[in-house]
C-alpha positions in Angstrom: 1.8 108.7 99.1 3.1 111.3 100.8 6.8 111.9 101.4 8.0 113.3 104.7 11.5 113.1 104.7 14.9 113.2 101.8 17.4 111.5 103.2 20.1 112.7 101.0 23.4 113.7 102.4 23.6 117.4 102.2 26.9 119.8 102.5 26.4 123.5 104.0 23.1 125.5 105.1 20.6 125.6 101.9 20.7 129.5 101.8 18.5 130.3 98.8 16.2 127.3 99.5 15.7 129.2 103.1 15.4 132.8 101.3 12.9 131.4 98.7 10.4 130.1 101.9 11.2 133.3 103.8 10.7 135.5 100.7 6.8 133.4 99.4 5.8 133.2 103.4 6.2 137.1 103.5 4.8 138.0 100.4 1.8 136.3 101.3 1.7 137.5 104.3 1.8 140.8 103.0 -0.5 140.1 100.2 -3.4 139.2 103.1 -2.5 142.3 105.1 -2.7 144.5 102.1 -5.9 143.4 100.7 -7.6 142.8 103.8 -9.2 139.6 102.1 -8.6 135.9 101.7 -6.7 136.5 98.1 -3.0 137.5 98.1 -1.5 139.9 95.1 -3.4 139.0 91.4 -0.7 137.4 90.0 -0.2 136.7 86.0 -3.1 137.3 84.3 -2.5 135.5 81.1 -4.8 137.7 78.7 -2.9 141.1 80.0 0.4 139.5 79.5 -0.1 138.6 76.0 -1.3 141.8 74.9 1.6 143.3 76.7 4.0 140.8 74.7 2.0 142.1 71.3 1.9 145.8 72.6 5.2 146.8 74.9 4.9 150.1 74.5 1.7 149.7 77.0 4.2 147.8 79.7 6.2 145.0 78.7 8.0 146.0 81.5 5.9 145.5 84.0 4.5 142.3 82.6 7.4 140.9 82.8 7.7 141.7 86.5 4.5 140.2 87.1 5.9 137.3 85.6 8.5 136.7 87.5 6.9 138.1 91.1 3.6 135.5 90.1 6.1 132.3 92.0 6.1 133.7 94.9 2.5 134.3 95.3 0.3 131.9 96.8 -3.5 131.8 96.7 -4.0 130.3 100.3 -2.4 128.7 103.0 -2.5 125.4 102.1 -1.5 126.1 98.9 1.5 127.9 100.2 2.6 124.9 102.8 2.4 122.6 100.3 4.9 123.9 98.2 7.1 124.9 100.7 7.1 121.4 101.7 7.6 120.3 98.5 10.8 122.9 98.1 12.8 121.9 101.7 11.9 118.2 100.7 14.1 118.6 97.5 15.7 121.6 97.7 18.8 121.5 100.2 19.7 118.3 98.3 20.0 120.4 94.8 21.5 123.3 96.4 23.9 121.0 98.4 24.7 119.4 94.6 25.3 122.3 92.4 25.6 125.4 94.6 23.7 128.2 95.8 23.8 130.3 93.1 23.4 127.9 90.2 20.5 126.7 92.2 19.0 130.2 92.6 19.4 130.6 88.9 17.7 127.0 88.2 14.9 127.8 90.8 14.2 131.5 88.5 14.3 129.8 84.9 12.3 127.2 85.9 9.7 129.4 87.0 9.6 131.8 84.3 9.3 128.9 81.9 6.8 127.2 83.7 4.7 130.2 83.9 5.0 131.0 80.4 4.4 127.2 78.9 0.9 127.8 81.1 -0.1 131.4 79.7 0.5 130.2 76.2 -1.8 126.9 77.0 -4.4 129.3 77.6 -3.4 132.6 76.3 -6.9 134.2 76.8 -7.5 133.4 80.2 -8.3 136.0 82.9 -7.6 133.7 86.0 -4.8 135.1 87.4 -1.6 132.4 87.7 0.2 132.6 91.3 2.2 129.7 92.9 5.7 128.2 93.1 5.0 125.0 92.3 6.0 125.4 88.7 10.1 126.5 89.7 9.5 123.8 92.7 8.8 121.1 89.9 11.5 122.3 88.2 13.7 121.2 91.0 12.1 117.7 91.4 13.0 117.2 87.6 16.4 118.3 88.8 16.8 115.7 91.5 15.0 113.1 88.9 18.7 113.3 86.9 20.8 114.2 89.3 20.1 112.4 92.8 17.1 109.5 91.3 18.7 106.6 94.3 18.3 109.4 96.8 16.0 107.4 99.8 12.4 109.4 100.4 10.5 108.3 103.8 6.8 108.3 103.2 3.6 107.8 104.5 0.9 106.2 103.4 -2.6 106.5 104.8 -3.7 105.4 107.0 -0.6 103.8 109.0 2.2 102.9 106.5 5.7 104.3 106.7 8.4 103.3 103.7 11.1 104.1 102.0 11.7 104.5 98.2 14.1 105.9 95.8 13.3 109.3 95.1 13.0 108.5 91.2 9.7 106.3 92.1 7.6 109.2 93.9 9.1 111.4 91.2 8.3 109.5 88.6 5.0 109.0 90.1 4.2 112.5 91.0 4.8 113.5 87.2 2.1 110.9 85.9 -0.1 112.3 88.2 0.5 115.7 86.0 0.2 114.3 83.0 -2.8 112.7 83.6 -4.9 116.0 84.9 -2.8 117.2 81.6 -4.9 115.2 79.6 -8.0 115.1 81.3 -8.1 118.5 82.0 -5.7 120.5 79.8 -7.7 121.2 76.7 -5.9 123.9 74.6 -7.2 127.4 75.9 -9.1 126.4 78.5 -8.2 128.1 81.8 -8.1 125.1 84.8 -7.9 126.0 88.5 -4.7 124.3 88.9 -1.9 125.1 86.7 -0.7 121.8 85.1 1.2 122.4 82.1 3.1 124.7 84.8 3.8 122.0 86.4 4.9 119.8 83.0 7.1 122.4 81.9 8.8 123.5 85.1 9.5 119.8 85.8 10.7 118.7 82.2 13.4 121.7 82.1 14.4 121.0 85.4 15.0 117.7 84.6 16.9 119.5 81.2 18.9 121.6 83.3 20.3 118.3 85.5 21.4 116.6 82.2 23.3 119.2 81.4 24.6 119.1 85.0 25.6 115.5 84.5 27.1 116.5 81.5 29.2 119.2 82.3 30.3 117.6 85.6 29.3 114.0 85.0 28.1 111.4 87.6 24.4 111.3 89.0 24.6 111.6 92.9 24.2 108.6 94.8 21.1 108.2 97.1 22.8 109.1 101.0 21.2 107.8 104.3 22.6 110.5 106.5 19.3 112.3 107.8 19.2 116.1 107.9 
């Protein structure tokens, strides 16, 4: 099932959705054209950070950065469309909701916690972590709470077109994490795809629009005005 189109009614141009595509496409961009090679920047290594955390005076600092520069670094182009897609699917709609720079600061925690929940699964790793998908999951938890009636088009091989709330391919999408969580998320063991990333970006995302709800109150209804 693969979902093509939100149509949730959005207000205003998605400025930091926009700015976070621009911002990934470049650095990887950059990343090929630097290293002259198929491989972008190294991204988080999770060993080096955890002797960082456990040694700062040796550069905490600079861990840190690598923590937070690690979402916008992709490891191929594929993996780089796909969650792009992924962010202008649900993005405008979140940034539309709760504003652009809420949503900017939703888009960084959500990142940062996603990347840390997946270093300390497998704190002695040496595969480097890069992607977005964990602060992009975080947004999908977001529109979980907030906009869960919003209507998704999607296709379904070979020629099926539908439409379902958004809450059912969410819903769906997260199973799908869990279950490479448990087949493949042993404690320590390094995996090539970063799952418990993807858990933890999309659980406090989906934190982070409770406390959305329940500041402002009232989930958003699911629109049909196409953008």
């Amino acid at each position: 099932m693969f979902p093509f189109r939100n149509e949730q009614q959005t207000k205003g141009f998605p400025a930091v959705t926009v700015l976070v595509i621009i911002i990934c496409t470049a650095v990887f961009v950059c990343g090929r054209v630097l290293t002259h090679s198929k491989s972008s920047f190294p991204g988080l290594v999770p060993l080096d950070f955890m002797y960082a955390v456990f040694h700062p005076s040796t550069g905490l600092l600079s861990a840190g950065g690598m923590l937070v520069a690690a979402f916008f670094m992709h490891g191929g182009i594929s993996h780089l469309v796909g969650n792009m897609w992924y962010l202008w699917l649900f993005g405008p709609a979140i940034e539309s909701r709760i504003g652009s720079g809420p949503f900017a600061l939703l888009y960084g925690f959500c990142g940062v916690v996603s990347m840390l929940i997946q270093t300390v699964h497998s704190p002695l790793s040496t595969v480097p972590i890069v992607g977005a998908s964990g602060a992009i999951a975080g947004i999908m938890g977001c529109s979980l709470v907030l906009q869960p009636l919003a209507r998704l088009s999607c296709y379904l091989p070979p020629v099926f077109i539908f439409r379902v709330p958004a809450f059912v391919f969410l819903l769906f999408w997260f199973l799908i994490q869990y279950i490479n969580v448990r087949l493949l998320g042993t404690p320590g063991a390094p995996t090539l795809v970063a799952w418990w990333a993807h858990i933890g970006g999309y659980l406090t995302g989906a934190v982070a629009g409770g406390a959305v709800l329940f500041l402002r109150g009232g989930a958003g209804k699911g629109g049909a005005k196409k953008r």
